[in-house]
Each structure stands twice: as C-alpha cells, then as structure tokens.
N, C-alpha and C positions, 0 to 999 in steps of 0.2 A: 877403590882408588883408580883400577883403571878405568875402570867404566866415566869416572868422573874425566881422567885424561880425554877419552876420546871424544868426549861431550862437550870438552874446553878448546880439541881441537877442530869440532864441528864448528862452534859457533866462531872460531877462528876463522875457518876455512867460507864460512857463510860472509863474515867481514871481507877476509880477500874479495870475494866476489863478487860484492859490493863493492868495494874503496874499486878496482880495476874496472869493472863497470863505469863506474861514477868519473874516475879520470879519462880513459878513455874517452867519454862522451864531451867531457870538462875539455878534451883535447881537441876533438872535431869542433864542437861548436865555437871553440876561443880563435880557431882556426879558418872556421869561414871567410872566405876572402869576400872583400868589398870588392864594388865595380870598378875595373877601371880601363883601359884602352876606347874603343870607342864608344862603349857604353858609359863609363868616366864623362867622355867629352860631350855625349848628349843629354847628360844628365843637367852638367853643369852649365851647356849652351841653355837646356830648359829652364831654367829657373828665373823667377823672373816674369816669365812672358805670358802674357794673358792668353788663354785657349780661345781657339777663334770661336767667335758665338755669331747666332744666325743675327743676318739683318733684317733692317725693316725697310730699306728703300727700292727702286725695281732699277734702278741706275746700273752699269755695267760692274761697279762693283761690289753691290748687293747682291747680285745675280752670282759674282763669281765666289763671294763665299759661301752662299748659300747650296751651292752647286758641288762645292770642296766638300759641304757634310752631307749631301748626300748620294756621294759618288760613290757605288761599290768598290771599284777598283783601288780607291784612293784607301780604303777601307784594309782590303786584303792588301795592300803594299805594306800600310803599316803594320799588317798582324805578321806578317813576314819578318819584320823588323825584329817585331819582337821575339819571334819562334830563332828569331838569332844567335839575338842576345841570351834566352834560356838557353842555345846550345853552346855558347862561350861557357857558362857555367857548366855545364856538362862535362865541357873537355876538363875546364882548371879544376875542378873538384877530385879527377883522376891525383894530382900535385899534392892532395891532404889527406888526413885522417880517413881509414873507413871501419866501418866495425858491422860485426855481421852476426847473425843469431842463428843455429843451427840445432831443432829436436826432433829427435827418434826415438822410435825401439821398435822391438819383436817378438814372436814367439814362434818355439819351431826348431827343426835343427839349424835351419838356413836362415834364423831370424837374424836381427839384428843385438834381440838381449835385452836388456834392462832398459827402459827409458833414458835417453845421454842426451844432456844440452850444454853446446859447445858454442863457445864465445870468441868469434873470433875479431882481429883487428889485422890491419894490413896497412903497411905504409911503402911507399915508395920511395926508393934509395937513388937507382941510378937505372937510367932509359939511354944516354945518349942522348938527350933531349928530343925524344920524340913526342914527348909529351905536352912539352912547352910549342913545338915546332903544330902540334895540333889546336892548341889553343890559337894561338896566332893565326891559321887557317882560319879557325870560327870567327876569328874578329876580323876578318878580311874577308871572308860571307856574312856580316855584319853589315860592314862598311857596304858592300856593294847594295845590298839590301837596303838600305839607308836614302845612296844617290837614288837607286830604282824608286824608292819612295819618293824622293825629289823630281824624278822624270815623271812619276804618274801624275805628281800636282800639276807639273807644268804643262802635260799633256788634257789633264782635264780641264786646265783654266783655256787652253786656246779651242778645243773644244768647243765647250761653251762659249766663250767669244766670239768665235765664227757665226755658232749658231745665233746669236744673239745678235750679231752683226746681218744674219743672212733673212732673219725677219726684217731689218728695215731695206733690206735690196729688194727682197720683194714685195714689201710693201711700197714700194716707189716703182720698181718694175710694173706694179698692178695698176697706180698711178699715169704711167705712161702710156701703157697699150689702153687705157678708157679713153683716154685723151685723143690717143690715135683712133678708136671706135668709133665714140662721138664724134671727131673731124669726120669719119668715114660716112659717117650715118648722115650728116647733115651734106655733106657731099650728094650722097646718094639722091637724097630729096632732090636737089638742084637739077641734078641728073635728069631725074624723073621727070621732076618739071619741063625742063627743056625739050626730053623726047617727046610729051603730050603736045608739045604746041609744033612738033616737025622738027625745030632747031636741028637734033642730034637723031642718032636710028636708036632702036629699041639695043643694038650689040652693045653701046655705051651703059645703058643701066643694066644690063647683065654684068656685066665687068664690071661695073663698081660695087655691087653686090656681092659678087663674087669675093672681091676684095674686103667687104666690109663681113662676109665669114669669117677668113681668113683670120681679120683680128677679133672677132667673139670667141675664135677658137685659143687666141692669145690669152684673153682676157683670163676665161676659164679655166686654162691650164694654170696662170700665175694663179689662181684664185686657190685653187687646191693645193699646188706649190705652197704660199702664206701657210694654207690652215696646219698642213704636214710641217712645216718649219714652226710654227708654235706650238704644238704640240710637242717635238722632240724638244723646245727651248723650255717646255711643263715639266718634261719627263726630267730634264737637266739640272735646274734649274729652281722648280715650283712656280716659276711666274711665266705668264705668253706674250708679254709685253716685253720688244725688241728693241734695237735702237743705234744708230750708228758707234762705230768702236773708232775714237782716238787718239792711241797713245802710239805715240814719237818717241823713238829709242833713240839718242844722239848719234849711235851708232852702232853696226852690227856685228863689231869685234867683241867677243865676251872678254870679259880682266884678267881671269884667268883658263884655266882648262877649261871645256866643256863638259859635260857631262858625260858625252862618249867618251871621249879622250881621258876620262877621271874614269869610267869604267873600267876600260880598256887597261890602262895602267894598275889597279887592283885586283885587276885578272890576270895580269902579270906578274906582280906580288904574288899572288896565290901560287901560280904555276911554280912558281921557282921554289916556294916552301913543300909542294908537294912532292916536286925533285928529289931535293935535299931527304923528303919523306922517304920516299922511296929507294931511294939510294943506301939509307941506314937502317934498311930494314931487318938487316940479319943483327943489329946491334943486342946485344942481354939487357933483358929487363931483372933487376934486380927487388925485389919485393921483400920487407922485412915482414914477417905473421904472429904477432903475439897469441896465446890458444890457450884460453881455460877450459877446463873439462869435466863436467860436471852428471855425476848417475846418480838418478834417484834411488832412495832409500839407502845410500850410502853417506858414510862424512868425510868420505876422501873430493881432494878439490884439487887434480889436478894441473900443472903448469907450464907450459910451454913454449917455446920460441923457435920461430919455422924461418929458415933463409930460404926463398925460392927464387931459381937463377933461369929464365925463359929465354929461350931463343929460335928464330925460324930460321936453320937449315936448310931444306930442302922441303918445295912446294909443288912438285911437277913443273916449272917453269914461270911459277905466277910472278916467281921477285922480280927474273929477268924482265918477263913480259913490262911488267907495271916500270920499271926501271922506263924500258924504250916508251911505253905510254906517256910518261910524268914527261919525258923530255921531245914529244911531238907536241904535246899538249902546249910545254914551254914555248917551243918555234911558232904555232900558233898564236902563240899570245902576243908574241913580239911581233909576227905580222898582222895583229889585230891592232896595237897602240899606232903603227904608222899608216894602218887603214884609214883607222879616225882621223890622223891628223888631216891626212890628204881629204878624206870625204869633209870633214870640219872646214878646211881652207875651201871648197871647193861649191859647199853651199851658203859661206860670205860672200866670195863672189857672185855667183847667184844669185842671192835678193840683193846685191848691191844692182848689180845690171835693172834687176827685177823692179826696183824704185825707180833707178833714173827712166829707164827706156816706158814705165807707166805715168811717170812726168810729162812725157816728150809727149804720148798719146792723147795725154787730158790737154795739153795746149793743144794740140791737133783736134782733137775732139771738138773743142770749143768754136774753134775756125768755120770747121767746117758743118755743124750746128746754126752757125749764125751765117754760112754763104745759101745755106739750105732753107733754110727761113725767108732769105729774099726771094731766093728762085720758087719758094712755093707759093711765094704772093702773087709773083709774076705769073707761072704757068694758073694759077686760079684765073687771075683776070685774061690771061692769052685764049686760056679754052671757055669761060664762062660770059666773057664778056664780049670779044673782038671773035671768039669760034677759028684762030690760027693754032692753038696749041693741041696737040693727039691728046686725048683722054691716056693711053697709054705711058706719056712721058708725065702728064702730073700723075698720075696714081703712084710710079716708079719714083718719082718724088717726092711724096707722101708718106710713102713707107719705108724710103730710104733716110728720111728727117727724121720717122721714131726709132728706125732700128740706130741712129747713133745715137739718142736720146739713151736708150734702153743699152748702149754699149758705154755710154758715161756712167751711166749706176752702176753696170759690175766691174768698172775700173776702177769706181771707186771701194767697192769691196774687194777686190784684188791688193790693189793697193795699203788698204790694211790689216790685209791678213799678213802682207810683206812686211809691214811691221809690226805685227806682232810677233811674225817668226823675228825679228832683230830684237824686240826688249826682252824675248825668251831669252836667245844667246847674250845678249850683253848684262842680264842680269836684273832690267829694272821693269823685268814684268809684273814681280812681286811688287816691288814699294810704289810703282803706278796705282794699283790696284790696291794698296793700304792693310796688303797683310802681312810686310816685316814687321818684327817683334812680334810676332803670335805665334804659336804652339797648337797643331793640328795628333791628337790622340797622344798625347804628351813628346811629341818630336817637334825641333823648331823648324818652322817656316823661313830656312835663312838660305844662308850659304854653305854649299855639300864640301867647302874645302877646310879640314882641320888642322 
C-alpha cells in the first residue's frame, strides 16, 4: 500500500509538472504582445502599398527607382530599421512572462549530487517603470532609424539626379567646346592662308594654333569627364544614358518639420527618457520566481515561490556619473533641435537667393551671348577682311563667346540642383518622381511625420 501511495504521488507529481509547464508556457505565449508604437504605425502606413519594382524606362524617374534598389546604403538604413524594431521587442518582453530551464548534477564530495532539473519562471511586479521607460527608448531609436531611412532615400534620389543631370552638362559642355574647336580650326586655316600670301606674319598662325590646343585640350578633358559621369550614372543607376532634370518645387518651405529638425526633436525625446533613466536608477526591482524542483530517480516534485527585491546602491560613482551624463547629453539635445531650426531657416534662404540670383545670371547670360555673337562677326570680317582688327582681340572673343556659352550649361545645372534641394525640403521630391504610395523593404515611401 505504501509503495502504491508513493507511486500515485509520483505520477501526481509528474502531472504537476506538466500542468505548471504547460500553463506557464500557455502564459507567455497568450502574452506575447503584438506591435505597436511605431512599429504599429508602419505596419499600418504599410499596407496597402505596392513594393516599388524595377522599371523599364531610362527617364529620370526610371532611373530613380531603379537606383532606390540598388543603393546599398538605402539597404543597410532599412536593416537598421528593423534591428530596431527587434530591439523594442527585446525591451517589452522584459514586461511578460519568462520561464527558464535549469539541469545538473555531480559526483564527488564537492559535486553537485544527483541529477536536478529546475523549472524556473519569473515575472515582473514593480521597476518604477524603468522598464516601460526603456521600451520607449527603443521605439525612439526606432523612430529615429526610420527618418535616417527617409534621409538615405532622399539622399540617394538627389544623388542620382545630379549625376544623371551632370551626364547631360556634359554632354552639352562636350558640345560646346567642338563648336569652339571646329570655329578654331577653321579659323586657323584662314589664318594660314592669309600668312602664305604675306597678308598676316607667320606670329598670327602660331597663336591661333596655339589657341586651337587650348580647346583640344577642352574637348578631351570633357570627353573623359562624360565617360566617368556615365559610368558612376551605371554604377547608380544601371543605365549611362543622362538627361536633363526638371522638377519645380512651388516652393522651398517644407509643410512641416524637416527632417533635421524631426531628428533633432527625437533625440531630444530620447535624452529626457534617458534622464528620467538615470535618475531612477537606484529604484527596486521587484521580481516574482515561481520554482519547480525536480531530482532524478526520485518522486518528490518540489514547489516553490521566490520574491526577489534588486537594487543598485552603491557603484563606485557610476549612478552619479551617468546622472550628470543623461543631463549633458539632454542640454545637448536641446541645443541640437535649435541648431536645426537656425541651419533649416538658413538654408531656405539660400537656395532661395540661390534661384533668384541664377535667374538674374541666365538673363545676363543670354545678353551678353547674343552682344558676343555680333562683336565676333564683326572682329571676323575687321581682321579677315578689312586687316584693322588684332588677331589678339578676335581670338579673346572667340573664347570669351564659348566660355559664356559653356557658363549657360552649368547654370543651368546649378539651377537644378537648387531645385531639387527645394522639392527635397518641401516634400514633392517623392510624388515628382511617382514613388508615393509604394513601400521600399516593407517601409513606406511617404511622410516621416506620425
């Protein structure tokens, strides 16, 4: 009979150990928290939106999506993203269930003894909320993680736009200086002619030779310039076919924060929870520790309940330290969000000046393009025809007609590169370019304010 007792308390004690297994685990998993702070909101921004897929056109904005996939950078921003988001989970998981599996033994005087497997679970009661206060950290290196993702698209799309922009400057630069070549070269001949028959001394067709290096040397260096700007537009890109970039921002106030300024202010967030971190640091952790206990080759099973009450007292100075840290760090951050504002106001006005005063040069440009055109008909027929004009003043004429020729083509890449820095900041660099509502490694392609 007893034998049979303890046989009945075995397979008892085998049930508890099961059934307290089985709920505990019933307890964790019922308990797993879904997403939600800013993983929540990108989840839910996501849905919906078509993943940008490769194009098939070589247009500016074929170029830019096909560019977006295969930008490393744009790559590792988003894995950052996500190595975030698993560290939110990290933190809030600390808030639930945990349960832990523990087997030994020994042999010896100093062993440990019989084979023991201990089942332990552990839940958390009360922190002071440093728990919750670290969770919210992660999702504020989340957040930040996120705009940085937004800053690398926006960075790789102007990128590439430039470059893609600065294949056709030079391909029109290259343009130019043949133009001025060719004039030079046909010049030259004249030249030549002239000195063979006495007209002119032999000093005049050295100088204009001389001159007409000058621009071979133009020619070739754009020539290399082009092939090194299609290649880094291959490298970018996949395609070496360039082409001028127009897109017209209405204006170069963005709607709301910029993306410094959205940094800056979530680095400020941060700081002040890290404070708050720091400051409560000597608070008790209180931990509840359920504990089965379990030695082979017996039918005893064990039962127990652990309160464990932690706290940091004394650390050789670390609390203090981290204390004055959290709160440098804070004054930092606060004069980081009014850094932004000022450098933000500071480069509106900038490409505002930037446009108007590249306005004022292209009408000047054009002026003086078309007074340059006349004066180089004249000093042609002054020195080629009548022998009253120096060789000297048409060549310096010559050259001064392509070099503002060759200063109209990179005003006009200056030009819009200035705006494209404006539909960056005001927002409509993306739906120019037709990639709102799409989803780049499952994050949307929108707006970084929630």
């Amino acid at each position: 009979m007893i034998r049979n007792r303890r046989s009945g308390q075995g397979n008892a004690g085998r049930r508890g150990l099961a059934l307290a297994l089985l709920s505990l685990s019933l307890a964790g998993c019922a308990a797993l928290p879904a997403p939600d702070g800013m993983e929540a909101a990108l989840i839910e921004r996501a849905e919906g939106l078509a993943p940008l897929a490769p194009a098939e056109g070589r247009d500016a904005g074929s170029a830019a999506r096909n560019g977006l996939l295969l930008n490393p950078a744009v790559r590792e921003a988003a894995s950052r993203v996500s190595a975030s988001a698993d560290e939110v989970r990290v933190q809030r998981a600390v808030l639930f269930p945990a349960l832990g599996l523990t087997a030994g033994g020994g042999i010896g005087a100093a062993g440990k003894g019989k084979p023991v497997a201990e089942l332990t679970g552990s839940q958390l009661l009360f922190d002071g909320g440093k728990s919750k206060r670290a969770v919210r950290i992660a999702d504020f290196d989340m957040q930040i993680s996120y705009v940085g993702f937004q800053k690398e698209v926006d960075e790789a799309l102007i990128a590439l736009l430039e470059t893609y922009d600065d294949v056709q400057t030079q391909s029109d630069l290259l343009g130019v200086y043949r133009k001025q070549f060719e004039a030079l070269q046909a010049l030259e001949q004249r030249v030549a002619a002239r000195a063979a028959s006495g007209a002119v001394s032999s000093t005049d067709v050295l100088e204009t030779r001389r001159r007409l290096q000058s621009a071979a040397f133009l020619v070739n260096d754009t020539e290399l310039a082009l092939a090194e700007t299609r290649d880094r537009l291959t490298l970018l890109s996949g395609q070496s076919r360039g082409g001028s970039i127009d897109i017209a921002a209405p204006s170069c106030k963005p709607a709301g924060a910029t993306d410094e300024v959205l940094l800056a202010r979530l680095e400020l967030g941060r700081a002040q929870l890290a404070q708050e971190q720091a400051q409560n640091a000597m608070t008790p952790r209180v931990v509840l520790k359920p504990v089965v206990r379990g030695e082979i080759g017996t039918d005893t099973l064990p039962v127990g309940l652990n309160l464990d009450v932690q706290s940091d007292l004394l650390k050789g100075g670390a609390l203090g330290a981290r204390v004055r840290a959290a709160g440098n760090t804070l004054a930092a951050a606060r004069a980081r969000v009014e850094a932004a504002d000022l450098e933000g106001s500071i480069e509106e006005r900038a490409l505002l000046r930037s446009l108007a005063a590249g306005k004022q040069k292209r009408a000047l440009l054009h002026r003086q393009i078309a007074l340059l055109s006349e004066t180089r008909d004249l000093y042609r027929s002054q020195y080629l025809d009548l022998g009253t004009r120096q060789l000297s003043e048409l060549l310096d004429n010559e050259e001064e007609y392509y070099t503002r020729k060759a200063e109209l083509v990179q005003l006009r890449s200056e030009l819009a590169r200035s705006q494209l820095q404006c539909a960056r900041r005001s927002g409509h660099l993306r739906s120019t370019l037709g990639l709102e509502g799409t989803r780049l490694y499952g994050y949307p392609l929108g707006d970084t304010r929630f």
